[in-house]
Z-matrix of the N, CA and C atoms (Angstrom, degrees):
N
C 1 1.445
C 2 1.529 1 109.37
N 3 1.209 2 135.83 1 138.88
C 4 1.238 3 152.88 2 -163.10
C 5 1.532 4 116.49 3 -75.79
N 6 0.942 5 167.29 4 143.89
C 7 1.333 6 146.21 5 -174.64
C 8 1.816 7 104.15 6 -103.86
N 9 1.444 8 113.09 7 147.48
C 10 1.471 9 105.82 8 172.30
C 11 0.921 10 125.63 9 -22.48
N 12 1.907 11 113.25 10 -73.42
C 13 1.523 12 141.13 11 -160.72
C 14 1.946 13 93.94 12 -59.25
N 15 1.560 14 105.73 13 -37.21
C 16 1.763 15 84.27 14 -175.61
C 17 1.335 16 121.83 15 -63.86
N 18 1.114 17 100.92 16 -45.22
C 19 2.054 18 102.41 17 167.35
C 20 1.550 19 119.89 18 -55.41
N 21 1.641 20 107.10 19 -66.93
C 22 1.398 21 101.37 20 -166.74
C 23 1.482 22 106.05 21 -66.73
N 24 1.471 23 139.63 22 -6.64
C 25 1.423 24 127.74 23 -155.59
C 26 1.875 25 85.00 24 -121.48
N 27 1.477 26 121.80 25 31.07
C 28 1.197 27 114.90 26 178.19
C 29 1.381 28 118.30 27 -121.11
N 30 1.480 29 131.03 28 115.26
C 31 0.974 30 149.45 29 -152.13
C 32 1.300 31 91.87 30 -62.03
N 33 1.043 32 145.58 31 -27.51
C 34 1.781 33 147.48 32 -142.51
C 35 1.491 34 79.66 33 -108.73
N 36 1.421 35 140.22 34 -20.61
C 37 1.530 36 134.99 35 -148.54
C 38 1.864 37 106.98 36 -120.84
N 39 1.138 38 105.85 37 -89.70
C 40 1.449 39 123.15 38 -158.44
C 41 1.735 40 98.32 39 -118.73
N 42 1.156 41 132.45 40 -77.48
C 43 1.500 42 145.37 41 -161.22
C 44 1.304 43 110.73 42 -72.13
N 45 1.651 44 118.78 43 172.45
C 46 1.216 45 120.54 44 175.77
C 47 1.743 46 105.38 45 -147.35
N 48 1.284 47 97.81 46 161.48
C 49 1.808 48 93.43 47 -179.46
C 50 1.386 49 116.88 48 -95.85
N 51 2.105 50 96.42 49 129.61
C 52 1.019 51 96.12 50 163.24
C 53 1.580 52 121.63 51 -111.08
N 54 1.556 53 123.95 52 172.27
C 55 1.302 54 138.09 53 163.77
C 56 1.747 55 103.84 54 -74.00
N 57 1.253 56 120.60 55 125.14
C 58 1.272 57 124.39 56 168.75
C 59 1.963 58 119.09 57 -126.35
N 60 0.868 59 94.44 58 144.76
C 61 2.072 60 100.88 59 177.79
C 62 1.435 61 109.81 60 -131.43
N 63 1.431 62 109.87 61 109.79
C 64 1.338 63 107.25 62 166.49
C 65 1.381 64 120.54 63 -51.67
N 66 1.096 65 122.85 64 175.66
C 67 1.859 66 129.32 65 165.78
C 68 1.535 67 111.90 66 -43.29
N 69 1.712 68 90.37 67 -56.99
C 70 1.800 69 106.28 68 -166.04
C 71 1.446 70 91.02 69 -131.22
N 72 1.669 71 120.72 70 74.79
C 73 1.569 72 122.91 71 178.81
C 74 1.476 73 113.57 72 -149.79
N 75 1.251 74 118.81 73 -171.76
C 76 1.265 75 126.78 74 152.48
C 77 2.100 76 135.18 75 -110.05
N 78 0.743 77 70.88 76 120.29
C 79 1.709 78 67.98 77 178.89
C 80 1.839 79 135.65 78 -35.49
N 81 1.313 80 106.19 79 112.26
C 82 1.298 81 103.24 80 -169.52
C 83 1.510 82 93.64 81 -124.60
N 84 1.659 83 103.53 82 -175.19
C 85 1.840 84 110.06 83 -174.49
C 86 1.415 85 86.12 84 -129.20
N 87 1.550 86 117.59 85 142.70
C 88 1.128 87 144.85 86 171.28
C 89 1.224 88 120.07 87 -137.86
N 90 1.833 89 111.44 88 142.87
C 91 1.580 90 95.91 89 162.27
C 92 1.599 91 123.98 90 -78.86
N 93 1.199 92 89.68 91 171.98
C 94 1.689 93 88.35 92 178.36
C 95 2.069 94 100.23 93 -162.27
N 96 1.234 95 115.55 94 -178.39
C 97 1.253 96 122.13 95 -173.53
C 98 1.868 97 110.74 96 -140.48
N 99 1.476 98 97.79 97 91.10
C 100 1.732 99 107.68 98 -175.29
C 101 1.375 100 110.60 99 -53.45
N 102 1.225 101 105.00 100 135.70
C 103 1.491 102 116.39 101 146.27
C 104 1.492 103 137.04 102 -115.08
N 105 1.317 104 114.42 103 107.81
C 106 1.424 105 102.63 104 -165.61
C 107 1.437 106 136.90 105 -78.25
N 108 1.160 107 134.56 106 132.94
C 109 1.537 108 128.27 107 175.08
C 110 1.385 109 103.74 108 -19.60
N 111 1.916 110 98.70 109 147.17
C 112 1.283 111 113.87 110 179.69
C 113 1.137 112 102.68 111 54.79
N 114 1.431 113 157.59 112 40.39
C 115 1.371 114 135.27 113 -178.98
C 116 2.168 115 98.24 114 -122.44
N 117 1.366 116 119.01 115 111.40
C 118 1.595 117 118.44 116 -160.60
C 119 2.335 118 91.84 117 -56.71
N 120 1.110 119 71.99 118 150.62
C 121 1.698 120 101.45 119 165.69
C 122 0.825 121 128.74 120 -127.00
N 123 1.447 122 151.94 121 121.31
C 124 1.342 123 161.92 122 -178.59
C 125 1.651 124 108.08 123 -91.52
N 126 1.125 125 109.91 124 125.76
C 127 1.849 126 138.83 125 -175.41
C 128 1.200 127 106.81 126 -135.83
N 129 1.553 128 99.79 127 56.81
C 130 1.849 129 91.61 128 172.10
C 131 1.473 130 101.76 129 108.14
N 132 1.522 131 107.48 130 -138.29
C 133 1.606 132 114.01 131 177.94
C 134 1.556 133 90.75 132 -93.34
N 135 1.173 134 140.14 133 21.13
C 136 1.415 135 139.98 134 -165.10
C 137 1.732 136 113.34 135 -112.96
N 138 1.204 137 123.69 136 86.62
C 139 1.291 138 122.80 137 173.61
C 140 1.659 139 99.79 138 -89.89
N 141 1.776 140 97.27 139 122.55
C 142 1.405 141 123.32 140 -178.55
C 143 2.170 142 116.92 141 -112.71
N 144 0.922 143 97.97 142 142.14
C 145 1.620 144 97.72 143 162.01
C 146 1.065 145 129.42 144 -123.62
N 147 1.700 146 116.90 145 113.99
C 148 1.247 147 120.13 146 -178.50
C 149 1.541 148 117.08 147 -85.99
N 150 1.404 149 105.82 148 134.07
C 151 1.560 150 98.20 149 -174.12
C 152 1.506 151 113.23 150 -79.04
N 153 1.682 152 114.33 151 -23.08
C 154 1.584 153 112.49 152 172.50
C 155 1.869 154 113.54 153 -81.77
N 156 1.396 155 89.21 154 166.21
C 157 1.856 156 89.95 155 168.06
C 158 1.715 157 96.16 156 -101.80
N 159 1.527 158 71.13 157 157.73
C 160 1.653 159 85.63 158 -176.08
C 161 1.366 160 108.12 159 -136.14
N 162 1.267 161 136.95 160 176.50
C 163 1.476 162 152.95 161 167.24
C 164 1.496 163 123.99 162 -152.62
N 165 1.678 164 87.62 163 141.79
C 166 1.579 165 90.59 164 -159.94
C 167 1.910 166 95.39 165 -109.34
N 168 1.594 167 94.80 166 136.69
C 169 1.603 168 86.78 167 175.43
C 170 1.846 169 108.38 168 -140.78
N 171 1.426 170 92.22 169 169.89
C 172 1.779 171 90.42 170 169.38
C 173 1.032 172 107.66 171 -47.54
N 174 1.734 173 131.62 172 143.16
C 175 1.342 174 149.73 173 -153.58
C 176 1.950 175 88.91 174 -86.76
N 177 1.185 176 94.33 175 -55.36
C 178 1.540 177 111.51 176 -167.21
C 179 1.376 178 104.40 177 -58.37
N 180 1.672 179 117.32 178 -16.43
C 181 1.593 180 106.02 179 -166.21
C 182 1.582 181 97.52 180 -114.81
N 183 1.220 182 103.87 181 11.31
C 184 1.970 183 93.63 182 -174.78
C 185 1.478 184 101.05 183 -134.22
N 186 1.550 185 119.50 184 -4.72
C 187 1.796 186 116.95 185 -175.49
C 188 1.482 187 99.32 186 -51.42
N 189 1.158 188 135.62 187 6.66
C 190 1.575 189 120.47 188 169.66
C 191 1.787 190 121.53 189 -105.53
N 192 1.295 191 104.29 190 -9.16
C 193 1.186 192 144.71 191 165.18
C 194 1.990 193 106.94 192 -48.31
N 195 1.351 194 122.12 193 81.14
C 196 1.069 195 107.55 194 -172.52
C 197 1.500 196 99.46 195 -134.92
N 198 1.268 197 121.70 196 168.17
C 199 1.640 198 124.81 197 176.69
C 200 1.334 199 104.95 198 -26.26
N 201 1.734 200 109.48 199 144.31
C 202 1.611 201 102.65 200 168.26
C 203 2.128 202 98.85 201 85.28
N 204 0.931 203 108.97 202 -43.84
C 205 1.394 204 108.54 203 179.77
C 206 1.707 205 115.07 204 -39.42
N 207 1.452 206 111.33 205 136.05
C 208 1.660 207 96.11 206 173.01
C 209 1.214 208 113.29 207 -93.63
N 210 1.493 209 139.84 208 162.25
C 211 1.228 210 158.23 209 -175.53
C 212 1.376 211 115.83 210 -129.67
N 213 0.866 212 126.32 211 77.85
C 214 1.937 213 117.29 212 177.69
C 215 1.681 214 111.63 213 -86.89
N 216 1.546 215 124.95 214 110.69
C 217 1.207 216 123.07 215 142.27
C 218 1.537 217 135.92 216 -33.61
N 219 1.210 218 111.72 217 73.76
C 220 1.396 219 113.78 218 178.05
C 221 1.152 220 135.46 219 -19.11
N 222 1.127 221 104.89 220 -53.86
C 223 2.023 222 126.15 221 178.42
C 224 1.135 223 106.24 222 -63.47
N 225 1.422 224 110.07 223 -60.68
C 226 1.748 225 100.03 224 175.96
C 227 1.942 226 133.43 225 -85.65
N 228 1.862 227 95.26 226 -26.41
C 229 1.013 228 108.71 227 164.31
C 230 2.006 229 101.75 228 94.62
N 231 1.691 230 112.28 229 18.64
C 232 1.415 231 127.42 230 174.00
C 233 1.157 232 94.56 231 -62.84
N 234 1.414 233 128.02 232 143.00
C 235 1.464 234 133.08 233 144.16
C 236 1.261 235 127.83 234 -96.14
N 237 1.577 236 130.08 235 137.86
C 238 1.338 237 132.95 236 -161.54
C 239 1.343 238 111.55 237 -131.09
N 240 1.260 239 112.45 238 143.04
C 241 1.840 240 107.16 239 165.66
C 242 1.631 241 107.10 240 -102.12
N 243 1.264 242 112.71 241 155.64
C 244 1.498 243 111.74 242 -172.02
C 245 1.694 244 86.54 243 -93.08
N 246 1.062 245 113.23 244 132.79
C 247 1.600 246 134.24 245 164.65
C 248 1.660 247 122.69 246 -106.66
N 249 1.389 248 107.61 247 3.20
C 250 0.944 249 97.44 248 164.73
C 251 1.575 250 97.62 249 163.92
N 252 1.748 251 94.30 250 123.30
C 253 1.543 252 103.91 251 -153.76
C 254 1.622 253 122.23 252 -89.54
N 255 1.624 254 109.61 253 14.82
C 256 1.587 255 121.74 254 167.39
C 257 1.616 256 95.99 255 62.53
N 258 1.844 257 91.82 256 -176.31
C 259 1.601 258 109.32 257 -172.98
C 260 1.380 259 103.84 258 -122.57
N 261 1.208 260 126.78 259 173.58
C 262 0.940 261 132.50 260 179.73
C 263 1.826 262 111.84 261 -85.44
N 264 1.451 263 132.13 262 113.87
C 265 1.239 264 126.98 263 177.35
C 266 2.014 265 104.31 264 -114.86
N 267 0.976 266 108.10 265 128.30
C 268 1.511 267 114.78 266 171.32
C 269 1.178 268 107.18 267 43.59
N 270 1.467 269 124.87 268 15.15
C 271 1.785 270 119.77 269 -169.15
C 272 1.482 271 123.34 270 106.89
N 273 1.752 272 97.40 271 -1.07
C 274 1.732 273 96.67 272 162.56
C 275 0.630 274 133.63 273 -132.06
N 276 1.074 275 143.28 274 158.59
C 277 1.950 276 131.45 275 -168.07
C 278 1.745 277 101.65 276 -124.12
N 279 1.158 278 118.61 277 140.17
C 280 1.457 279 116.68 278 172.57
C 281 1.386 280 103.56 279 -103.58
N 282 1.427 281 108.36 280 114.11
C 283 1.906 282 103.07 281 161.39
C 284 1.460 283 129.89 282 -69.60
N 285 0.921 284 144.73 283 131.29
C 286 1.370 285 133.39 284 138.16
C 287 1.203 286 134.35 285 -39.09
N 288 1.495 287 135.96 286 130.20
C 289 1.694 288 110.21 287 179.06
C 290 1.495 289 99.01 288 -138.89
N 291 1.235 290 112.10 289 158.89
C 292 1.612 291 131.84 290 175.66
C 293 1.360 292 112.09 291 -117.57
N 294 1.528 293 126.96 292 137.86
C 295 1.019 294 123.31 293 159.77
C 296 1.477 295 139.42 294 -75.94
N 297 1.887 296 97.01 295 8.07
C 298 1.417 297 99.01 296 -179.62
C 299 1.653 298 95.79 297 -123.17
N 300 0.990 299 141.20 298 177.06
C 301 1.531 300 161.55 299 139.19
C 302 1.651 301 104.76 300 -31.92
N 303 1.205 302 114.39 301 108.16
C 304 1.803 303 131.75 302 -174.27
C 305 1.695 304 82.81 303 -72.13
């Protein structure tokens, strides 16, 4: 059986790679799975709208990932600050991101 993270965190599948920088790190590329501003989310019977974009990545590959962190969209080459560094759910964490400096 396949594991979640191998599909959704597969470039051939669902996600795309980004460039990430911890606070106090070095820059690596990870997948991850965008979500864009304004785009509704479902939490249940609860459809929500977040006004930031966010990205969801392996828990294990972004725990360094904290406020202030950079995020670069690869594909397009957007830069993001993480505003808020989520929890850990089943192995993923959703970031928050800003387009300005938190």
């Amino acid at each position: 059986m396949i594991q979640e993270d191998k599909v959704f965190l597969n470039t051939n599948d669902f996600a795309e790679p980004f460039t990430v920088t911890p606070v106090s790190g070095s820059a690596k590329t990870i997948n991850g799975l965008w979500r864009t501003e304004n785009s509704p989310q479902s939490i249940g019977d609860v459809t929500v709208i977040n006004d930031s974009p966010q990205v969801e990545f392996a828990t294990a590959d972004s725990l360094t990932l904290v406020k202030k962190s950079i995020v670069i969209r690869t594909g397009t080459n957007e830069t993001f600050y993480v505003i808020d560094a989520g929890v850990d759910v089943d192995g993923f964490t959703v970031k928050t991101l800003s387009r300005t400096i938190p």
